[in-house]
C-alpha positions as CSV (number, residue, x, y, z in Angstrom):
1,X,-52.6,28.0,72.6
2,X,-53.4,25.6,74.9
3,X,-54.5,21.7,74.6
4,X,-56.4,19.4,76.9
5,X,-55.3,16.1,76.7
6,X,-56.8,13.0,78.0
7,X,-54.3,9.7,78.7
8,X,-55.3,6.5,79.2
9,X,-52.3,5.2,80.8
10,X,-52.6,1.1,81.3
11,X,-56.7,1.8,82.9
12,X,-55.6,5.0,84.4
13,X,-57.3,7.9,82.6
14,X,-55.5,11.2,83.4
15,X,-56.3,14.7,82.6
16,X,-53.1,17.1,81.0
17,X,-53.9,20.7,79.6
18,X,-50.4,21.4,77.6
19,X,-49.2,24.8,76.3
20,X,-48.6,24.5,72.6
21,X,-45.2,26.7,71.1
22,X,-43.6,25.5,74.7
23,X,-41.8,23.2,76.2
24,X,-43.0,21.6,79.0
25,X,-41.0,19.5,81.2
26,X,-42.2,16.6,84.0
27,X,-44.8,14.4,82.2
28,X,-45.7,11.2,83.9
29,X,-45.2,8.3,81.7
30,X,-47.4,6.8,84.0
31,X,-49.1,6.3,87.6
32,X,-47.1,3.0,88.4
33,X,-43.6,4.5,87.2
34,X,-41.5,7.5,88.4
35,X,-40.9,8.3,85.1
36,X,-41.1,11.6,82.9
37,X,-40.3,13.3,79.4
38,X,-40.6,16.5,77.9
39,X,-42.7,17.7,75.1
40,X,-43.2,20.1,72.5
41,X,-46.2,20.5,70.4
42,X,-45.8,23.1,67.3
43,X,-48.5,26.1,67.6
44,X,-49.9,24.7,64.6
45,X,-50.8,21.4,66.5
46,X,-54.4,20.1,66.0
47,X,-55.9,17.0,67.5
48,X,-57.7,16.4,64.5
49,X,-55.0,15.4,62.3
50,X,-52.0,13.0,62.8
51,X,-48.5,14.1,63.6
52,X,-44.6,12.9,62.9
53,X,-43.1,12.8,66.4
54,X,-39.0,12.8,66.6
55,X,-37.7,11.2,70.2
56,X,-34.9,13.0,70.9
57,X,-32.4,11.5,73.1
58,X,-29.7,12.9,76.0
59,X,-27.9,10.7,78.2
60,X,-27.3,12.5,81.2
61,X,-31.4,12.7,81.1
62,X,-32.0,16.3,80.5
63,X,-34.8,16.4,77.7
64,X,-36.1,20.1,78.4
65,X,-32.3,21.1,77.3
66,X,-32.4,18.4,74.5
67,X,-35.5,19.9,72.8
68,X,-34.5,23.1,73.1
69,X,-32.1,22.3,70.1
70,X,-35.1,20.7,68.3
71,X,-37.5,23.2,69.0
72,X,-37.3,26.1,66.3
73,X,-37.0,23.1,63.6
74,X,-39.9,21.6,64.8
75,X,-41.6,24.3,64.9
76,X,-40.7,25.3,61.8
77,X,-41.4,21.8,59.9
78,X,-44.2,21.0,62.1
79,X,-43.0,18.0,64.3
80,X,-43.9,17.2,67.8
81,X,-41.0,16.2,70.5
82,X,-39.9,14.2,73.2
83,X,-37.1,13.6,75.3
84,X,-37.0,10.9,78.0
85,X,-36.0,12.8,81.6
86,X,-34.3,8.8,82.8
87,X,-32.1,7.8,80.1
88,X,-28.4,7.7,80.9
89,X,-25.5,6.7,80.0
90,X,-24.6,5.0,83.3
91,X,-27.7,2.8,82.3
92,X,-26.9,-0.5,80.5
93,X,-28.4,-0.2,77.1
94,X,-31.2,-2.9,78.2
95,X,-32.9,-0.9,80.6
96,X,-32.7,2.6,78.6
97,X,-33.9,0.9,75.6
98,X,-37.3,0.0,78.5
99,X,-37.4,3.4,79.7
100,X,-37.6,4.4,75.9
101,X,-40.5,1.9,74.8
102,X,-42.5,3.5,77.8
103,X,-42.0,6.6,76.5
104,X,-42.9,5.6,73.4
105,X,-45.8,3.9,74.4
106,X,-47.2,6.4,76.3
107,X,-46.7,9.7,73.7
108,X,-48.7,7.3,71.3
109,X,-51.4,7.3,73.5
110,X,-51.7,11.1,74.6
111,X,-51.4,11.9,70.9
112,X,-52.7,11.6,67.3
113,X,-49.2,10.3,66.2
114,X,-48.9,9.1,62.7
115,X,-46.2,5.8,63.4
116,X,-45.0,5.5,60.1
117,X,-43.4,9.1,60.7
118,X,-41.6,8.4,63.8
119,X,-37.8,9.1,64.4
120,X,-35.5,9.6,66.9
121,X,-32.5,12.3,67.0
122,X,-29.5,13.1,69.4
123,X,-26.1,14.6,69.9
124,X,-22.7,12.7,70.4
125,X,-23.8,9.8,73.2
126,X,-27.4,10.9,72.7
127,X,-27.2,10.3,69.1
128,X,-25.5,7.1,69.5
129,X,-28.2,5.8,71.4
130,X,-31.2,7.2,69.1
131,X,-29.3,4.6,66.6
132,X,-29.3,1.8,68.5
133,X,-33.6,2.1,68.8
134,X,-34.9,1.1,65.6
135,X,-33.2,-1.8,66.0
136,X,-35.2,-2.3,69.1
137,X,-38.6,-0.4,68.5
138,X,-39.9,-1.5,65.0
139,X,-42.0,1.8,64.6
140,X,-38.8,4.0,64.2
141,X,-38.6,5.0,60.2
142,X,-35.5,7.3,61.0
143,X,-32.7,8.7,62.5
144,X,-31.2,12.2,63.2
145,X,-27.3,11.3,64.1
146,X,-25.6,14.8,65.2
147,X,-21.7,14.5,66.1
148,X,-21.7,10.3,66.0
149,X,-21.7,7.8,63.1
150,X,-24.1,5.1,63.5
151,X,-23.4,3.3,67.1
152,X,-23.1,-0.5,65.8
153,X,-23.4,-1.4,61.9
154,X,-23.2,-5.3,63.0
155,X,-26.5,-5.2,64.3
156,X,-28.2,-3.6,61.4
157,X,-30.5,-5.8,59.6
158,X,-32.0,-5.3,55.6
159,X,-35.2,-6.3,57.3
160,X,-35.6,-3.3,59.1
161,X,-34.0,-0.2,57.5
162,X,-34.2,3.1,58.6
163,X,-33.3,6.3,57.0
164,X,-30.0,8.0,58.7
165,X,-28.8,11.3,58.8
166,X,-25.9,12.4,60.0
167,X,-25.1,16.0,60.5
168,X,-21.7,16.5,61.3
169,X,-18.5,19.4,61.4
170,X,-15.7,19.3,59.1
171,X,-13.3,20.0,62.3
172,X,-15.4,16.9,64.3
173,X,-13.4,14.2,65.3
174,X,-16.1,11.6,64.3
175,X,-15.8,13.5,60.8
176,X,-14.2,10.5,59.3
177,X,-16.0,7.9,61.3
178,X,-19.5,9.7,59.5
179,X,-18.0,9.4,56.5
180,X,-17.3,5.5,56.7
181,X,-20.9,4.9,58.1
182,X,-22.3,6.5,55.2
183,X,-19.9,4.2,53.3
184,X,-21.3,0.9,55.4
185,X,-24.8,2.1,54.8
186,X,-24.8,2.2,51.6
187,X,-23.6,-1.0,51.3
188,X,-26.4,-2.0,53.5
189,X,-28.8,-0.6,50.9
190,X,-29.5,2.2,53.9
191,X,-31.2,5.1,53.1
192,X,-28.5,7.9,54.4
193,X,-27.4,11.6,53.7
194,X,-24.9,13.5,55.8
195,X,-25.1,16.9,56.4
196,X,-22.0,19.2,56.3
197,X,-21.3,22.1,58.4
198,X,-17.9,24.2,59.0
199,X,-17.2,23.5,62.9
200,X,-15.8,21.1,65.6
201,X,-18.0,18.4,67.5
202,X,-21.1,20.7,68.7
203,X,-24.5,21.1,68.0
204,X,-25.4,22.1,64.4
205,X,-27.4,25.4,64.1
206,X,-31.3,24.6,64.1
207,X,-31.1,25.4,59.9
208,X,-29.2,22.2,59.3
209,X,-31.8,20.5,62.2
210,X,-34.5,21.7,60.3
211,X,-33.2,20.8,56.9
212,X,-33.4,16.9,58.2
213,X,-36.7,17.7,59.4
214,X,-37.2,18.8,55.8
215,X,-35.6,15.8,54.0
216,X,-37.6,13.2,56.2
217,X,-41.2,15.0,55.3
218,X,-39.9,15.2,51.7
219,X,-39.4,11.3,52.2
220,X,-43.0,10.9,53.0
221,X,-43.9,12.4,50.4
222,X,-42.1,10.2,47.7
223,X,-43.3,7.1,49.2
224,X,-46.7,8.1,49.8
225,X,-46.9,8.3,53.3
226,X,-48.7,11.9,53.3
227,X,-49.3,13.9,50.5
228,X,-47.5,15.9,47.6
229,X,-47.3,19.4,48.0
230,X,-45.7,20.7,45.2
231,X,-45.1,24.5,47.1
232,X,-43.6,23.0,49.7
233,X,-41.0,20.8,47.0
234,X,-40.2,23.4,45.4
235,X,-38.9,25.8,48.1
236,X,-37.2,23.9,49.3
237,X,-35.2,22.9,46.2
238,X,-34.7,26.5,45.9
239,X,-33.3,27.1,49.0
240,X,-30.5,24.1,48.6
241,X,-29.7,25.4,45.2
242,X,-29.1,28.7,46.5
243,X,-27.0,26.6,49.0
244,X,-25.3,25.0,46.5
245,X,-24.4,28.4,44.6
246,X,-23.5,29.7,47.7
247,X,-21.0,27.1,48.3
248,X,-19.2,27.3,44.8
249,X,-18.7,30.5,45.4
250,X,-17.4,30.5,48.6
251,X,-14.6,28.1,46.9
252,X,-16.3,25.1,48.5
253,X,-16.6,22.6,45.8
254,X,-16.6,19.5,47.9
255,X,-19.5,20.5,50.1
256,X,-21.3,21.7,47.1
257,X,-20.8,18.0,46.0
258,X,-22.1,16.5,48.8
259,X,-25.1,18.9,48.8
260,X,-25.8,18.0,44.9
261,X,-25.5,14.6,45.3
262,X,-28.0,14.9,48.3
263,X,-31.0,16.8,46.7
264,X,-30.1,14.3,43.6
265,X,-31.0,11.2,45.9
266,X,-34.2,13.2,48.0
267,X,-35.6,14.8,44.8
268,X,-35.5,12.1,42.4
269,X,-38.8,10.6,43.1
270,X,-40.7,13.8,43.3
271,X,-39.3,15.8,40.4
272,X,-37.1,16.1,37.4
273,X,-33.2,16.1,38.5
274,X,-31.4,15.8,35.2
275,X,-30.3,19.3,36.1
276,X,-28.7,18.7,39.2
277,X,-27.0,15.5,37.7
278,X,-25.5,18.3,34.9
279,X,-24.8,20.4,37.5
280,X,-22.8,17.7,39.4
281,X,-20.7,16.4,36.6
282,X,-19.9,19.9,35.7
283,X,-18.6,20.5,39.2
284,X,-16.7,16.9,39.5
285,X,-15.1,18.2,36.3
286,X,-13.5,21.6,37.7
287,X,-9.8,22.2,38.4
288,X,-10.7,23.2,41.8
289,X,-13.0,20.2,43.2
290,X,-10.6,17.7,41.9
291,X,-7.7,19.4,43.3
292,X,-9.4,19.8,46.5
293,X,-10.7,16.0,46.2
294,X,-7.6,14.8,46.4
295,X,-6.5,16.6,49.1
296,X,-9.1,15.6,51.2
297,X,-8.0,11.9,50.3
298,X,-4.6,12.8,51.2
299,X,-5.1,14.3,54.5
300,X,-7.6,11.6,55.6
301,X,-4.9,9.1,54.8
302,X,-2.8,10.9,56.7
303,X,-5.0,11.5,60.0
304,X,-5.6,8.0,59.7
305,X,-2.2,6.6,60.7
306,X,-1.6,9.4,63.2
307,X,-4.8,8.1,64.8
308,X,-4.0,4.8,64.8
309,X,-0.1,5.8,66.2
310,X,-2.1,7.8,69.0
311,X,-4.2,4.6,70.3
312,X,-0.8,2.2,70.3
313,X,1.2,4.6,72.0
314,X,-1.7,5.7,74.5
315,X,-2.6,1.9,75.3
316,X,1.4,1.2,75.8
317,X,2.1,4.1,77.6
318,X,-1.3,3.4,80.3
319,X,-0.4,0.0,81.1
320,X,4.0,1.0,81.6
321,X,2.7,4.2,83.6
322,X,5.3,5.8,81.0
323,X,5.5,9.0,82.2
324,X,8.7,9.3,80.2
325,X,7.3,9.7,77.4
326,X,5.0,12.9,78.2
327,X,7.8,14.8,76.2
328,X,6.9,13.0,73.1
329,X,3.2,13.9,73.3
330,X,4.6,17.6,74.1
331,X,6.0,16.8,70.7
332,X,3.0,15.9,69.0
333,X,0.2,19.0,70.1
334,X,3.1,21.1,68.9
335,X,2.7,19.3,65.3
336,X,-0.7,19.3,65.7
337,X,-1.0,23.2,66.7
338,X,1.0,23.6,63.4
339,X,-1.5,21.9,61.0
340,X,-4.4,23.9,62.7
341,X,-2.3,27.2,61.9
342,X,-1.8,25.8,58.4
343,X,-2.8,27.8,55.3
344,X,-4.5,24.5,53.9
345,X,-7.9,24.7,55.2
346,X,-7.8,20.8,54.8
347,X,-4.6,20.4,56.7
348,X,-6.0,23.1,59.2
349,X,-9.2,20.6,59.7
350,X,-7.1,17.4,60.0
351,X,-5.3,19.3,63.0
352,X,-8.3,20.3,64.6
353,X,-10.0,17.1,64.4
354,X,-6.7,14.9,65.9
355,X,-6.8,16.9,68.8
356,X,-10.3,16.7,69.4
357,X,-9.9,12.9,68.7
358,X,-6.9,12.5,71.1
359,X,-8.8,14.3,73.7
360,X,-11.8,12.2,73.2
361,X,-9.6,8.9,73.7
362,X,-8.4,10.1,76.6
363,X,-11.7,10.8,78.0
364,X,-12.6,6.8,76.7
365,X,-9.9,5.6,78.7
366,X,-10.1,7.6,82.0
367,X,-14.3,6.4,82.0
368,X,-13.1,2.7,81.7
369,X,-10.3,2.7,84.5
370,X,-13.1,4.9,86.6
371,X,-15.6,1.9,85.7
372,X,-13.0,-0.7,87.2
373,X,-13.9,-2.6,90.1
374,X,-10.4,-1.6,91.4
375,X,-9.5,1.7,90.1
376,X,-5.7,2.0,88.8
377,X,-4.3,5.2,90.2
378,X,-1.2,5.3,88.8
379,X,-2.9,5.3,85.2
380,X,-5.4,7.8,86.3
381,X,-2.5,10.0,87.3
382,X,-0.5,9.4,83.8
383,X,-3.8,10.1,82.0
384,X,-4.5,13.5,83.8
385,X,-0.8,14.2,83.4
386,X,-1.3,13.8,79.7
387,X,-4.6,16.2,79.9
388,X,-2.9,18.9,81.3
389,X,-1.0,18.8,77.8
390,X,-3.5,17.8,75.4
391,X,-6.3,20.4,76.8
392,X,-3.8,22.5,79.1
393,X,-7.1,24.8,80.2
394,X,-9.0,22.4,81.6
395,X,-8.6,22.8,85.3
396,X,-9.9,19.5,86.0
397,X,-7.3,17.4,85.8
398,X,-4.6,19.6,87.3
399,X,-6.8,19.5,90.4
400,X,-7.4,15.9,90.4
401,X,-3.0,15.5,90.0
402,X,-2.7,17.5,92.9
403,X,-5.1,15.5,94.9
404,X,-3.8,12.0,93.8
405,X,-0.1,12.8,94.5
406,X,-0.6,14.8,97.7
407,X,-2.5,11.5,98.9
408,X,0.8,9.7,98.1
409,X,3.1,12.3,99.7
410,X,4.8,13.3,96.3
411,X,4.3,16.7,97.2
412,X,7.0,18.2,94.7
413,X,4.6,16.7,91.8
414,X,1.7,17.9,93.4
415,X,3.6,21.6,94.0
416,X,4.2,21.9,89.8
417,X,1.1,21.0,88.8
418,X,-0.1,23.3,91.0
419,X,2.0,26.1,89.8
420,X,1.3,24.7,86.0
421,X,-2.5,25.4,87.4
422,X,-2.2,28.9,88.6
423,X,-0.3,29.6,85.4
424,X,-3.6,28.7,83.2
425,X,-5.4,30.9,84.7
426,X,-7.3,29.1,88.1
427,X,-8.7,31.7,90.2
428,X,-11.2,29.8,92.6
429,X,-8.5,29.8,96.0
430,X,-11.6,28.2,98.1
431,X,-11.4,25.7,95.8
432,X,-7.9,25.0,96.2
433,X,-8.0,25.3,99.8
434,X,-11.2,22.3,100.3
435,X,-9.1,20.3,98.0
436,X,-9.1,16.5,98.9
437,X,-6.1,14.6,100.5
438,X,-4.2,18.1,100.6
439,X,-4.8,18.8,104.1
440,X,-0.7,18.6,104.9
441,X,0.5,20.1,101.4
442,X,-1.7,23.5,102.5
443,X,-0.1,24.4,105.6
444,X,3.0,23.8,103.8
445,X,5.2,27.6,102.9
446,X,5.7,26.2,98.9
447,X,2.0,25.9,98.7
448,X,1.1,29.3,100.0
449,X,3.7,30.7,98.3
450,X,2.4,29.5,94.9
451,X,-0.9,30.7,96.0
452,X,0.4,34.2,97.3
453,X,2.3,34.7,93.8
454,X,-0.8,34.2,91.6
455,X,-3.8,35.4,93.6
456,X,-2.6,37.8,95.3
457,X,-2.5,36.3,99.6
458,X,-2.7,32.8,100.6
459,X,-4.9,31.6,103.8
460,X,-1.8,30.4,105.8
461,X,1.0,33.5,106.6
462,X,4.6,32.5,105.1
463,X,6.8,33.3,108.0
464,X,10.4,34.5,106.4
465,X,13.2,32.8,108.6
């Protein structure tokens, strides 16, 4: 299970003996930079053979937890991974895309990689970032988008097309976004599938991983990169048909579509499909895809200008520090929590995906004042404000209220948001007590009060008069 490895790394030979089946964190990209990756090599790895490699990509720089979402798929379909230990977002895009091509550079010489089979893969951010590379690093043939449309269609070029897939949640915010990439790409002459899954913006489960895994080999196949193997073709066309079945039965015709119109596009050049095009019209035909088709049209219509009303009223609201009209966005979760509880199970989406997106815009806008050379505190305090009813358990930004508005002696704010804290369940009283700019509102009896009623005692004594 293990594998020696010798590195030449620019005249410096060095001497790695790597576990294969594991991920092992820490490797050198080289003697002259402080720089390191992880890597997994599938227990079926040989040094006698070449190897598709997928770069997968996190921007807080933690590539052992990065692979660890790759791993059974690779195993499984026979891939090697790595994941740069120095990307981040904090990083302008210059110097991650130099970290990258070191990376690169030096994976290609530990290992027998076949460069025509080389992709890169993320989540959210990450994945945002593993699109940007091919347009960068010519060897890149694909890309594994999870959570994120393609970062920048502008800079796409016909010259140097990739294949994209996109594995996404029907409750993701970027749900729609995926589904107008796929729309750009196509126009682009892109080769692109996106992958469907019932959930919000999180990771996919490894099966839908290793499915694009599977569709990228099956691409290799078609255009001759490696060679046919008709066993391996034909299970997995089984295994989406049974998807497919599985689907219409379930009552979902629309991600049976998508599914069709998928293995349609990947199994064309390696097999007879006249079926599956049967299959498909037959389902386009139904009573319930085309009454759940335009539905879907409906609702994204809809969630459309709700979107667009959120970002005008946010951006007007920032800049007026329009506390006022916290009320109205009261208003709007409560319409909001309504569609989620809605009997539609497209309606029920759209509501779970606004609210994600609202809270995702706010999270855009408290980055860029934080990014500010001066930092408006005023809009940081109407932002947080707005967090405390847009995500009410998230402790965060109660906290950070309390700190901003003690600094600037508004102690009654600071004493409601506290209370509106304790009420949502904040147990941590050390916390409270270390909090910054709060020295004065702690000694104070309305503080340790509050903190007496909901945890039980308070560090200061109340004395009664």
């Amino acid at each position: 299970m293990f594998f020696l490895c010798s590195a030449i790394f620019y005249g410096t030979a060095q001497q790695l003996t790597l576990k294969k089946g594991t991920i092992i964190d820490d490797i050198q990209v080289n003697d002259s930079i402080q720089e390191n990756f992880a890597l997994y090599l599938p227990t079926s790895f040989e040094a006698s053979k070449k190897w598709p490699v997928v770069f997968v990509f996190d921007v807080q720089g933690r590539g052992k937890q990065a692979l660890s979402m790759f791993r059974e798929a690779a195993e499984k379909q026979g891939y090697i991974l790595a994941a740069s230990n120095n990307v981040h977002d904090s990083l302008p895009l210059s110097k991650n895309i130099l970290i990258t091509s070191r990376m690169f550079t030096s994976v290609f010489s530990m290992f027998p990689i076949k460069k025509d089979r080389t992709y890169t893969a993320g989540f959210s951010g990450g994945a945002r970032l593993a699109s940007l590379i091919p347009t960068f690093i010519k060897e890149v043939q694909g890309v594994i988008s999870c959570g994120s449309p393609i970062a920048n269609i502008e800079v796409l070029s016909s010259k140097n097309r990739f294949h994209f897939l996109g594995i996404v949640g029907n409750e993701d915010y970027n749900y729609t976004s995926m589904l107008n990439s796929q729309r750009s790409l196509n126009k682009l002459k892109f080769p692109n599938h996106v992958l469907l899954f019932d959930g919000g913006h999180e990771w996919p489960r490894s099966t839908y991983i290793a499915k694009a895994f599977e569709i990228f080999t099956l691409a290799s196949m078609a255009k001759g990169k490696i060679a046919k193997e008709d066993a391996f073709i034909d299970d997995a066309y089984r295994s989406n048909l049974g998807r497919v079945s599985t689907l219409i039965a379930a009552n979902k015709p629309l991600m049976a579509n998508t599914l069709l119109s998928q293995m349609i596009a990947v199994y064309r050049p390696l097999k007879n499909v006249d079926s599956l095009k049967e299959s498909a019209k037959t389902l386009r035909r139904s009573m319930s895809f085309k009454k759940l088709n335009r539905g879907q049209k409906a609702f994204l219509f809809k969630e459309q200008l709700i979107k667009d009303d959120f970002v005008y009223y946010l951006e007007e609201d920032i800049l007026t520090y329009n506390y006022n009209n916290l009320g109205w966005w009261k208003y709007q979760m409560e319409e909001l929590a309504k569609y989620a509880k809605s009997t539609n199970v497209l309606e029920k989406q759209m509501g779970k995906r606004l609210k994600s997106y609202l809270n995702a815009v706010i999270a855009d806008n408290i980055d860029f004042i934080n990014a500010q050379k001066v930092i408006d505190g005023e809009a940081l305090n109407f932002l947080w404000m707005l967090r405390t009813i847009t995500d009410p358990k998230d402790h965060s930004s109660y906290l950070k209220i309390i700190s901003y508005n003690s600094n600037i002696e508004d102690y009654g704010t600071a004493l409601f948001y506290l209370e509106e804290l304790l009420k949502n369940g904040y147990t941590n009283k050390t916390g409270l007590y270390a909090l910054e700019h709060t020295a004065l509102l702690r000694i104070t009896p309305e503080f340790n009060v509050l903190v007496a009623k909901y945890l039980k005692d308070s560090r200061y004594e109340v004395i009664e008069e």
